[in-house]
C-alpha positions as CSV (number, residue, x, y, z in Angstrom):
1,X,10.2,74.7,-53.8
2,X,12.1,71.6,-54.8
3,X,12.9,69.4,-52.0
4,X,16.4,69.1,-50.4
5,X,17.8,65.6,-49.1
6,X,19.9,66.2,-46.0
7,X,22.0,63.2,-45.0
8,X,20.5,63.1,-41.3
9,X,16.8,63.0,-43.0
10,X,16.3,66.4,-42.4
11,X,14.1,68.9,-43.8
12,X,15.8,72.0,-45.2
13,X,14.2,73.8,-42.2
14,X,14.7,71.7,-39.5
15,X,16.5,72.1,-37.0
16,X,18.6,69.5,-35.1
17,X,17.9,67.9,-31.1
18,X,18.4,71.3,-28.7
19,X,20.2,70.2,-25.3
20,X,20.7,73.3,-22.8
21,X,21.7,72.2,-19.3
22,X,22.4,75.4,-16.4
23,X,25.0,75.2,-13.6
24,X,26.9,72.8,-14.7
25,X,30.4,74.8,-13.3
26,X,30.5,75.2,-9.5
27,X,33.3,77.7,-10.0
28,X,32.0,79.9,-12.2
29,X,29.6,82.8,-11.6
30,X,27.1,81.2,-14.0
31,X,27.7,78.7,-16.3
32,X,25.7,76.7,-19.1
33,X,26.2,73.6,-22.1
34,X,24.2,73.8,-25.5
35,X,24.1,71.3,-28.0
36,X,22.6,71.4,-31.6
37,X,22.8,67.5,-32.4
38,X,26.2,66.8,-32.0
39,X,27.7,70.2,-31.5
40,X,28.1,71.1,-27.8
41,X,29.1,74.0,-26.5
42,X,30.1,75.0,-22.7
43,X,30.0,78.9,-21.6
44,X,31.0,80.2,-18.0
45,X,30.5,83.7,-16.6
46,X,32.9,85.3,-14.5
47,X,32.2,88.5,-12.7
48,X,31.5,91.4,-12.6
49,X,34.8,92.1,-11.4
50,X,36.0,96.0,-10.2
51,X,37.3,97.6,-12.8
52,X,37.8,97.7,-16.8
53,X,40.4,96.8,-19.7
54,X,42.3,99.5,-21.2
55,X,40.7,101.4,-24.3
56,X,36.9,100.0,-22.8
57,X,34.2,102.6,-21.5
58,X,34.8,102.8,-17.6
59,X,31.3,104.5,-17.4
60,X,29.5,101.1,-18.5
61,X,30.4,97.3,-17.8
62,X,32.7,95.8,-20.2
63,X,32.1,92.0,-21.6
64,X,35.2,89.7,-22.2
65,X,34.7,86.9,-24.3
66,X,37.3,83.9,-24.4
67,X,37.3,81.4,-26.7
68,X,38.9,78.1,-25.8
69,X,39.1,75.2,-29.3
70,X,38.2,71.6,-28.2
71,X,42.0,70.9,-29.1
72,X,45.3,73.3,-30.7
73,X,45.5,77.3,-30.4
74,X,43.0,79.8,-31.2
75,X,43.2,80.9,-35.0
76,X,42.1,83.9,-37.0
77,X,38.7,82.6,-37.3
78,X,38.3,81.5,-33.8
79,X,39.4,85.3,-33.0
80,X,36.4,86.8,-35.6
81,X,34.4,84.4,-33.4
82,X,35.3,86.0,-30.6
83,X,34.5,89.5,-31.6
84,X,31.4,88.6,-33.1
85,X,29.8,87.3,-29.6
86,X,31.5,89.8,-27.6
87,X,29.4,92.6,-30.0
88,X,26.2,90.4,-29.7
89,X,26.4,89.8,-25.9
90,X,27.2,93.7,-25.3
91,X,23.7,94.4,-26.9
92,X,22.1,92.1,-25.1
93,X,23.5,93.5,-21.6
94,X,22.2,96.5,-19.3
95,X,26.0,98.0,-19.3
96,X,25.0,100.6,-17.5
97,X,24.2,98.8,-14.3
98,X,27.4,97.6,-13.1
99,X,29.8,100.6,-14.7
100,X,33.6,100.3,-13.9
101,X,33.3,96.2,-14.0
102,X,34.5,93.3,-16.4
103,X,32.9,90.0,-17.1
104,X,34.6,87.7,-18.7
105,X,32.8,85.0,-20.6
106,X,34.8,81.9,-21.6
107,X,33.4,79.6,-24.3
108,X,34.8,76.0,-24.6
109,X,34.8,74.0,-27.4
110,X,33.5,70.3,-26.7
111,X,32.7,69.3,-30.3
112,X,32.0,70.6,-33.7
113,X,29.9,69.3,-36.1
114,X,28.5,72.6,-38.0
115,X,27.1,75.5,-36.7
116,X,29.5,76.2,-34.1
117,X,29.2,80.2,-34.0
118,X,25.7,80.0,-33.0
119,X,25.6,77.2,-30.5
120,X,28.6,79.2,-28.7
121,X,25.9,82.0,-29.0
122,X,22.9,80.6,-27.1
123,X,25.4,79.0,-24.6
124,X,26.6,82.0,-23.3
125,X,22.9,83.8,-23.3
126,X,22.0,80.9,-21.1
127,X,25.3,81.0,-19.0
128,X,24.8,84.5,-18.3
129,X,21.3,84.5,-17.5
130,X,22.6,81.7,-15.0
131,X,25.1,83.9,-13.4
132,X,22.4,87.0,-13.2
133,X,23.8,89.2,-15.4
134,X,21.0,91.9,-16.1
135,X,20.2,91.6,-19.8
136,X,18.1,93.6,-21.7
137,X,16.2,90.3,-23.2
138,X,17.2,86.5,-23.9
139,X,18.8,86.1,-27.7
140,X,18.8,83.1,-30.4
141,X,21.3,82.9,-32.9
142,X,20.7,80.8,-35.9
143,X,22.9,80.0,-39.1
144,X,21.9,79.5,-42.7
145,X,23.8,78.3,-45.5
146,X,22.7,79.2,-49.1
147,X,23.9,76.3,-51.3
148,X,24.8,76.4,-55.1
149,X,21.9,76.3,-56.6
150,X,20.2,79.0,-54.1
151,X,18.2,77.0,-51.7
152,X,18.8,77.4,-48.1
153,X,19.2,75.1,-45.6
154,X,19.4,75.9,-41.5
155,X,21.4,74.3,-38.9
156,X,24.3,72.7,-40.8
157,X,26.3,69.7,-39.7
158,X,30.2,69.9,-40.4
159,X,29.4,68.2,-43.8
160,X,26.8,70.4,-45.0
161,X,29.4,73.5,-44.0
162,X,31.9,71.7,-46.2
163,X,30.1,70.9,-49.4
164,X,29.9,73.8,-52.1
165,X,27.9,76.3,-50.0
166,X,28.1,79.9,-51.2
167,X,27.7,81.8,-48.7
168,X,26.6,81.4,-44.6
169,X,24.4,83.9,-42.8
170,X,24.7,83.5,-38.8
171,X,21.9,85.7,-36.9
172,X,21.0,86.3,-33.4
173,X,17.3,87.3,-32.7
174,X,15.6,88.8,-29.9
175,X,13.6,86.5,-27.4
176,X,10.7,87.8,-25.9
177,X,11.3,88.7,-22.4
178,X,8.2,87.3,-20.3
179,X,10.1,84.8,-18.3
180,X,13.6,86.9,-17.1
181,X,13.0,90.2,-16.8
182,X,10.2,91.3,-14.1
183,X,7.1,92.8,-15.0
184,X,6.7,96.3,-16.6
185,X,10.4,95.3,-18.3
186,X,9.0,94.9,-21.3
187,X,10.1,97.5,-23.3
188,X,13.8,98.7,-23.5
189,X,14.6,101.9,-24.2
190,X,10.9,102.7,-25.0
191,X,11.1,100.3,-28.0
192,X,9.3,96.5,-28.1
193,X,12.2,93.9,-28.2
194,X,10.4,91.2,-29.6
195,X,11.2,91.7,-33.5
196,X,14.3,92.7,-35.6
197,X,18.0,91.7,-35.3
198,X,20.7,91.7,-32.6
199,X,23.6,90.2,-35.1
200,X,24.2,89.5,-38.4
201,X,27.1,88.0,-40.0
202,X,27.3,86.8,-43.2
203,X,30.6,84.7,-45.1
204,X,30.9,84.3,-48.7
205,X,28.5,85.9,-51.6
206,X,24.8,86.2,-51.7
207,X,22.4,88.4,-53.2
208,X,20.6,90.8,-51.1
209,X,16.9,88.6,-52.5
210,X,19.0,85.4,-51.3
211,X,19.8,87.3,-48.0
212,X,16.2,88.3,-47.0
213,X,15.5,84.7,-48.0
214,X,17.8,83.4,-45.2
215,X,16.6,86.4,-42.9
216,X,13.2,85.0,-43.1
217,X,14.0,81.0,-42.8
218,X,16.1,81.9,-39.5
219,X,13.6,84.5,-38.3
220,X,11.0,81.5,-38.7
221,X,13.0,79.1,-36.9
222,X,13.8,81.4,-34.1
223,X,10.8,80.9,-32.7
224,X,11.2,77.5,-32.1
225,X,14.3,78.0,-30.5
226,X,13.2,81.1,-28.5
227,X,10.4,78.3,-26.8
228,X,12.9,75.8,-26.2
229,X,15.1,78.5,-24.1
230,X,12.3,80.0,-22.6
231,X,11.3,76.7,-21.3
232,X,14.9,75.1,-20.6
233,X,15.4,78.4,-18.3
234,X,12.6,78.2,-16.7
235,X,12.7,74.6,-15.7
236,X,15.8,75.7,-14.0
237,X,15.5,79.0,-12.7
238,X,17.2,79.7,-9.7
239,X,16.3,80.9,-6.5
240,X,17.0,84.9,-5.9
241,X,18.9,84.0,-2.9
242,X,21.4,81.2,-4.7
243,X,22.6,84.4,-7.3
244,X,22.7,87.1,-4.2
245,X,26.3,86.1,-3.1
C-alpha cells in the first residue's frame, strides 16, 4: 500500500489525541466533552422527563437531540446531523424502560476541525452514560474519507475534509459492555453486542469494495477507541448514590 503523508505526520490510520472529560455541567442530568485533536465537542443529558413529543411511541422513551453550532444558526447539514445521532443514540438505549418519557440531548459545538459528526457521537455516549441513562452497550463512531486515488485515511482534520475526497463514511460501532452494564447483561436481546454496526452514513460516491475497505479501517480503529472510553469511564464512574436523585 503506498504510503500517505498527512500534514499533522500522521499515518493513514491513526487517529488523533482522544480527550473525554464527565460531569463537566452541574445543571445537567449528565453531561460530557470529547475531543479528537482539536475538535471538541460538549453533550448534556436532560431527563427523562414525563411524557413524549407528538408523532413519538408513548409506549417507549423518546430521545431528543439538539444541536447547538459553535457560532450562526443551525443549517440543513447540522439538521442531517441531528437525525443521524438521534437514530444512533435510540439503538443504543433500553426505550422500553422509562416508556411515556423524553430526554433531550443537546450537543454544543466548541470547535471544528474535521470529524465533527463522530466526535458529537462519542460525546453524547459518554454524556448519557454520565446521566444513567440505561443503554444497551457503549458505542464508537469513527469517520473515513476515501480520497481520489482510493486510499483511505481515518480521522480527518478540517483540511483533509476539504481537499478532493470522494466520498466520507461515518460509523458507529458497538463497545463491549464489561464495564456499564452489570453482570449477566451481556447479551441483548439474546444476541452478543460486541461485533457489527450501530450506524452508517456515507457522503459522496464509493464503490461497495472501497466501502468494505473503510468498513474494515474503522472497525480496526474502533478498538482503540472502544479502550480509551472504557477506561475514560471508568476512571470516573460515579457513585450509585450521586445518579439516584
Amino acid at each position: 500500500m503506498m504510503e500517505i503523508d498527512r500534514a499533522d505526520g500522521r499515518t493513514p490510520n491513526q487517529l488523533r489525541p482522544l480527550a473525554c472529560s464527565r460531569n463537566i455541567l452541574h445543571r445537567a442530568h449528565g453531561s460530557a466533552s470529547w475531543s479528537q485533536g482539536d475538535t471538541k465537542v460538549l453533550a448534556a443529558v436532560y431527563g427523562p422527563k414525563a411524557g413524549t413529543k407528538k408523532n413519538e411511541n408513548p409506549e417507549k422513551a423518546c430521545i431528543e437531540v439538539i444541536w447547538k453550532p459553535k457560532t450562526g444558526q443551525i443549517g440543513k447539514l447540522e439538521k442531517e446531523y441531528e437525525m443521524i445521532l438521534k437514530r444512533t443514540l435510540q439503538s443504543i438505549c433500553i426505550l422500553t424502560i422509562n416508556p411515556n418519557t423524553t430526554t433531550s440531548v443537546i450537543v454544543q459545538v466548541v470547535h471544528d476541525d474535521g470529524a465533527l459528526l463522530t466526535c458529537a457521537i462519542n460525546a453524547a455516549c459518554a454524556a448519557l452514560v454520565d446521566a444513567g441513562i440505561p443503554i444497551k452497550h457503549l458505542a464508537v463512531a469513527i469517520c473515513c474519507c476515501l480520497a481520489e486515488d482510493g486510499y483511505v485515511i481515518l480521522d480527518p482534520t478540517k483540511l483533509e475534509e476539504q481537499q478532493k475526497m470522494k466520498g466520507f463514511a461515518f460509523l458507529v460501532f458497538p463497545n463491549s459492555i464489561h464495564s456499564v452494564l452489570p453482570e449477566g447483561s451481556l447479551l441483548v436481546e439474546g444476541e452478543p453486542v460486541e461485533h457489527g454496526i450501530i450506524t452508517s452514513v456515507t457522503h459522496g460516491l464509493m464503490s461497495v469494495e472501497e466501502y468494505l475497505k473503510c468498513l474494515e479501517r474503522g472497525h480496526a480503529a474502533s478498538a482503540k477507541l472502544s479502550d480509551f472510553l472504557r477506561r475514560s469511564l471508568k476512571l470516573q464512574l460515579p457513585s450509585d448514590s450521586s445518579k439516584a436523585k
